[in-house]
C-alpha positions in Angstrom: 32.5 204.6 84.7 30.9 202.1 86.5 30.5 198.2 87.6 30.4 195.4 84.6 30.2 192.1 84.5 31.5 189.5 82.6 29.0 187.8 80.0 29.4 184.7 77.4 27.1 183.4 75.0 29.0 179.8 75.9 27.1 177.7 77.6 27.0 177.5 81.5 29.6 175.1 82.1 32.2 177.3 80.3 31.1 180.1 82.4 32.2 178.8 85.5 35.7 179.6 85.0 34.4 183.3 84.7 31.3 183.5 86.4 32.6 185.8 89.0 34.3 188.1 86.8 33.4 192.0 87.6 35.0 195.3 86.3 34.7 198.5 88.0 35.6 201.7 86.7 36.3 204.6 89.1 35.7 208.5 88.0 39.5 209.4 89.3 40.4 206.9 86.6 41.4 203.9 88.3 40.2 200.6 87.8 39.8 197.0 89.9 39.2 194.3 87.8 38.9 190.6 89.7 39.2 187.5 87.6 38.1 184.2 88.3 35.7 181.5 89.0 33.7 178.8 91.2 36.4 176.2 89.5 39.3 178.2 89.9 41.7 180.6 91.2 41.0 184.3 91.6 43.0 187.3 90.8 43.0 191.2 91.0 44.4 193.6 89.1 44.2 197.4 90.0 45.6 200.5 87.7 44.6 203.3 85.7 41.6 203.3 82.6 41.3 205.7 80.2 38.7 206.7 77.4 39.2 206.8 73.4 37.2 208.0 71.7 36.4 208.0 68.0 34.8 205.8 65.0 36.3 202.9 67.3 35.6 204.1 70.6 37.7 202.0 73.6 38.2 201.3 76.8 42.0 201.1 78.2 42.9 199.4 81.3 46.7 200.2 81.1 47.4 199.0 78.0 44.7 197.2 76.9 42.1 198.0 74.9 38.0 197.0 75.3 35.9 198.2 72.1 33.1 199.7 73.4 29.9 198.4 72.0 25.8 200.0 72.7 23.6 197.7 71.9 19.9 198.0 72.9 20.2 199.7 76.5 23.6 197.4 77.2 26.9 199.3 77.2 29.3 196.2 76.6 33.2 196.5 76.6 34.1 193.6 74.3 36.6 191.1 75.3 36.2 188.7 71.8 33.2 189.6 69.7 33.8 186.6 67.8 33.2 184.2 71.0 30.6 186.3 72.1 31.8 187.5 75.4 31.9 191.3 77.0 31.4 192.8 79.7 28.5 194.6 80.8 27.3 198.0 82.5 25.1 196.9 85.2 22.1 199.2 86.0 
């Protein structure tokens, strides 16, 4: 549960097609997840999450799946770990 936000290790300029990205996971299990940027359009998406756990724990916003990754203090739900970009728990 909670509200993440969407992280890149791109550089800045890449970011602004994302840069307002924010996930938030409710406790009844319902999510909102807006999309979008300063140089583009925005979108919203609402629906049900769920939990998985195991030795690849995950994240399911209807049918897809987040890896969930701990690193440090940072909870991250991974979006490409290869690109470098998640989002992640705010405090």
């Amino acid at each position: 549960m909670g509200d993440y936000v969407y992280n890149s290790q791109a550089s800045e300029e890449k970011m602004t097609g994302h840069n307002l990205d924010h996930l938030v996971l409710q406790a009844d299990g319902t999510y909102d997840l807006v999309q979008g940027g300063s140089n583009g359009p925005m979108s919203e998406k609402k629906g049900q999450w769920s939990f998985h756990a195991g030795e690849s724990s995950e994240v399911v916003l209807d049918h897809a799946g987040y890896p969930v990754q701990i690193k440090g203090n940072e909870i991250r739900l991974l979006i490409n770990d290869d690109l470098g970009i998640w989002y992640a728990k705010t405090k």
